[in-house]
N, C-alpha and C positions, 0 to 999 in steps of 0.2 A: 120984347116979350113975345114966344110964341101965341100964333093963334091955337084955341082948341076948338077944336071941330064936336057937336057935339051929336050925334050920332044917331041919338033921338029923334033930331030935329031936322036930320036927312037922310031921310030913308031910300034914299038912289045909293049913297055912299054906303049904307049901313049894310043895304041887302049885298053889296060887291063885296064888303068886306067880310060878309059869311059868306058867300060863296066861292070866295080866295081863300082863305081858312078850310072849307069843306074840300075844297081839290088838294090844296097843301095836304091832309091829312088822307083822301087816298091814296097818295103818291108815295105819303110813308107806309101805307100797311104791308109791303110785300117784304117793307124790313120789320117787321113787327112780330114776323111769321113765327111760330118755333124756329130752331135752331135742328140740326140733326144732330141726334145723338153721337156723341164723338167717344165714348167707353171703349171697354174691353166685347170682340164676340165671341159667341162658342156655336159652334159650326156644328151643329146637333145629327144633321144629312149630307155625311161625305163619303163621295166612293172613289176608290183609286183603282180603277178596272182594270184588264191586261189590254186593253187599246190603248188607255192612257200613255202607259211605259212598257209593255213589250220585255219584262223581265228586267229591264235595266235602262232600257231607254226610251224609243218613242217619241211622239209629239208631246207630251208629258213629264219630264225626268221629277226623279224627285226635290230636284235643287228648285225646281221650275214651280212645284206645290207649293213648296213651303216659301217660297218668293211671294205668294200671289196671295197668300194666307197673312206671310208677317205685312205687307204693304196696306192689306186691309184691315188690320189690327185683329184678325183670329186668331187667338193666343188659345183654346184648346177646340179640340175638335171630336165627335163621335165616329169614328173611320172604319168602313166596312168595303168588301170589295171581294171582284169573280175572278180568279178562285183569292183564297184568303194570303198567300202570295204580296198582294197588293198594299193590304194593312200592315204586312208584319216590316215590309218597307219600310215604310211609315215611321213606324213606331221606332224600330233603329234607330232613324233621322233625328229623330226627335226626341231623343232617349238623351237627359243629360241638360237638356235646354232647359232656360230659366225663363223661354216666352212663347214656348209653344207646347201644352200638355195633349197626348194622342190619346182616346178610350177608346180602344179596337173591340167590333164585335165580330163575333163566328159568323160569317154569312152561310149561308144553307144551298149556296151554286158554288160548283165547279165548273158551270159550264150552262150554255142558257137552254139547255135541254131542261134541266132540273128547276127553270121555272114552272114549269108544269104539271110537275109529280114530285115535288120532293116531302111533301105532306103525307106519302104513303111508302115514302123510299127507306126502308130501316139502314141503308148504307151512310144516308142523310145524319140521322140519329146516332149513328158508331162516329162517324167524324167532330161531331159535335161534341158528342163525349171526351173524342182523341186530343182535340185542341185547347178542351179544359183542364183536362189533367196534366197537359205538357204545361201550360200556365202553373203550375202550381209548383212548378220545381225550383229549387235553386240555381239554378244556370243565370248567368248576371246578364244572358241575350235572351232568354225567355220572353213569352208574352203572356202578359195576363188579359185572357179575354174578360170582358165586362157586362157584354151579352149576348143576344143572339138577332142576326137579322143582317140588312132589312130582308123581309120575305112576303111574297105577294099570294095573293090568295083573291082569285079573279072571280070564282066562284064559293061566293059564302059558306056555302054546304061544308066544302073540302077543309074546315077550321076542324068539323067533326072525323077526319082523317086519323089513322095510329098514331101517326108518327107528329102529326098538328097538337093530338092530346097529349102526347108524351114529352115531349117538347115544352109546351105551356106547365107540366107539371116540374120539369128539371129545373125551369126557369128558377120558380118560386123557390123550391128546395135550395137552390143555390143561391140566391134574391140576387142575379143575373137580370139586365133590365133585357125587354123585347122591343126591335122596332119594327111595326108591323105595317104593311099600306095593304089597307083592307078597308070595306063599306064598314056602316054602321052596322049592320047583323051578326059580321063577322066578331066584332069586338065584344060584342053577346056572348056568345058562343067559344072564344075562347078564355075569357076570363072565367066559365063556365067550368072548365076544367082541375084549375085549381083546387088545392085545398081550402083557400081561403075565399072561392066564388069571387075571386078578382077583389078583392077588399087587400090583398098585399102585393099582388103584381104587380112590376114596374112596368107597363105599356104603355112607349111613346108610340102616337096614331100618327103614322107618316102622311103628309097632305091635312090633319085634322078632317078627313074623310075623303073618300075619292070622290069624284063628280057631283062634288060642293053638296055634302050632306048640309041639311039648313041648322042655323045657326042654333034653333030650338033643339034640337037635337044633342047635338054637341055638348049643349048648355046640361042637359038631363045626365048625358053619357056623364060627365066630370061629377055632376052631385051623386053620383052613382057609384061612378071608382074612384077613393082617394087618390091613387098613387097615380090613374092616367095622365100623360101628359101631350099635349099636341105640336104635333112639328109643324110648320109655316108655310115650308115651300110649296108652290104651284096653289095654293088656295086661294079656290073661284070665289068672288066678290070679298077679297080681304081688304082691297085697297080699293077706290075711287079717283076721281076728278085729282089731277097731280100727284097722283100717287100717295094719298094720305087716307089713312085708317076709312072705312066705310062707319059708319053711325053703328050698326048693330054689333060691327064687331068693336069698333075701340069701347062700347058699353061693355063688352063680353071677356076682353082683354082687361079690362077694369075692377070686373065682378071675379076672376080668378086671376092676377096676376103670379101667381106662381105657379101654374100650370101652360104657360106656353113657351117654346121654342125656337130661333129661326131655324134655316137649313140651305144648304147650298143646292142638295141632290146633284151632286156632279156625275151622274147617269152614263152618259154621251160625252167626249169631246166638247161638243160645241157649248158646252155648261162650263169646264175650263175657261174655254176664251169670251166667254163671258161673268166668267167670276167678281169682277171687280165691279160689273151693274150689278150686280144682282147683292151683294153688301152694300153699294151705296143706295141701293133703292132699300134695305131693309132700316137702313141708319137713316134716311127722311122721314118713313111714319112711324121709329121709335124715336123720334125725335116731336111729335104729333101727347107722344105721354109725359105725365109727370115723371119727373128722373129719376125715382128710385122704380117707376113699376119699368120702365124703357130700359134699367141697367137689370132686372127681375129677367126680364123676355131676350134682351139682346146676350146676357152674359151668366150670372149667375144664378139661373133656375139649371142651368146645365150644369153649370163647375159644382151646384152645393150635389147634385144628382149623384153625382161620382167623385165628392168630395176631394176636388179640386182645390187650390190653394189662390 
C-alpha cells in the first residue's frame, strides 16, 4: 500500500508543493492571455496616392494592395487618395469581388498645394460636386462616391472658411459621410455648420483627435454627436505595455463600442510596407475585447456605416 504523505504534518513539503504549483501557474499565464481577434477588418483610413502607383504602376501596383489587404483579412475598405485617380483604381479592382468591398471618398487634393487652401478654393467645391454627379449615373464603370475627405485643417479657424461651410452642408444634404483629421475645436465648428448642428453628420475624426486630444474630451465630443465616429490610426496613448489597450481607453472603447474604427492611413509608402504590422498590431488589442465589441471596432461599425454585407 502506498504511503500518504500528509501534508499538514510537513510543512517543508507542503510549502514546496505551493510554491511548485504557484510557478507552474505563472508559466501558464502568457497562454491564458486573449487570443487576437482573428474576424473580418474594414480598413476605415486608406490612401492609394500617385507615389503609390504612378498611374499604373509604381512601388505599389494595384495587384500589390489588394494582396496585402486579402492576406490580412481586409475584406472592405474606406479608399481615398491624391488626385482621386488612385480610388477610382481601386474600386475597378475590386468591383465584382465577393471578399473585398471598396467605399471611395472625394478627396479635396489634386495636388499637395491644396492642402492648404482648399477650404477657400471654390474650384475644390465644383470638383466635388463633378465627382458626385458622375456617381450617380448609369455607366456600369461609374463610381459612387460615399463621401468626402480625408481633409486637414491645421488651423481650426479655416473650418469657418466658404468652402469648409459649404462643403459640411452638401455633406448632410447628401448624408455623404466626412473624414476629417482635425483638433477638437475644429469638430465644433464644423458640425456647427450643418442644418442639423452636427446631430445627423456622419464625421469619422481621423486620429480620434490630433496630438492626443485627452480622452475626457473625446468621451464629451461622442455624447454630443450621435453620428461621430473615431478612426484609430496614429493615436497617442491608445495602446500600452505589449501593445494592449491602455486602461482609459479599453474603458472608453467599452462605453461606446459602436463608435470606433481602425485605419491603416497608408499616407507614405513606407505605411504600405508596413501594412501587415500595423493589422496585426490592431488584431492583439482587439483581441484584449469581448468578441462582439472587438468584431463592432475591427469590422462591422464600418461595413453597417455603408451598409456593407
Amino acid at each position: 500500500m502506498p504511503r500518504v504523505v500528509n501534508l499538514k504534518s510537513n510543512r517543508p513539503l507542503a510549502h514546496c508543493f505551493r510554491a511548485c504549483a504557484a510557478t507552474f501557474l505563472i508559466a501558464l499565464a502568457p497562454l491564458t492571455q486573449a487570443a487576437d481577434y482573428t474576424g473580418p477588418l474594414f480598413d476605415a483610413h486608406l490612401h492609394y496616392n500617385e507615389e503609390a502607383w504612378n498611374g499604373q504602376t509604381g512601388p505599389h501596383t494595384v495587384a500589390d494592395v489588394l494582396a496585402r489587404m486579402k492576406r490580412n483579412g481586409v475584406q472592405g475598405a474606406l479608399v481615398n487618395s491624391r488626385p482621386n485617380d488612385g480610388s477610382k483604381a481601386l474600386v475597378a479592382a475590386a468591383r465584382g469581388s465577393a471578399d473585398l468591398m471598396v467605399v471611395p471618398f472625394v478627396r479635396l487634393y489634386r495636388n499637395r498645394a491644396d492642402y492648404d487652401s482648399w477650404f477657400r478654393d471654390e474650384s475644390i467645391y465644383d470638383m466635388v460636386l463633378a465627382e458626385h454627379a458622375r456617381g450617380a449615373g448609369v455607366d456600369a464603370s461609374r463610381v459612387e462616391f460615399r463621401g468626402i475627405g480625408e481633409f486637414h485643417l491645421y488651423d481650426s479657424a479655416n473650418a469657418n472658411q466658404p468652402v469648409a461651410k459649404k462643403l459640411m452642408l452638401f455633406a448632410e444634404e447628401k448624408n455623404l459621410a466626412v473624414l476629417a483629421h482635425v483638433d477638437d475645436a475644429a469638430i465644433d465648428l464644423l458640425m456647427a455648420h450643418t442644418p442639423s448642428k452636427g446631430q445627423k453628420l456622419r464625421l469619422i475624426w481621423a486620429h480620434t483627435g490630433i496630438g492626443g486630444t485627452p480622452v475626457a474630451r473625446v468621451d464629451a465630443l461622442l455624447a454630443q454627436y450621435p453620428l461621430l465616429m473615431g478612426e484609430l490610426s496614429y493615436r497617442p496613448g491608445l495602446t500600452c505595455e505589449g501593445g494592449k489597450l491602455c486602461t482609459e481607453w479599453r474603458t472608453l472603447l467599452l462605453k461606446y463600442p459602436g463608435r470606433f474604427m481602425v485605419g491603416s492611413d497608408t499616407w507614405v509608402n513606407q505605411r504600405w510596407q508596413h501594412y501587415d504590422d500595423t493589422m496585426q498590431g490592431y488584431r492583439a488589442w482587439l483581441g484584449d475585447l469581448p468578441p462582439d465589441v472587438a468584431r463592432k471596432i475591427g469590422w462591422s461599425n464600418g461595413a453597417d456605416l455603408f451598409g456593407l454585407k
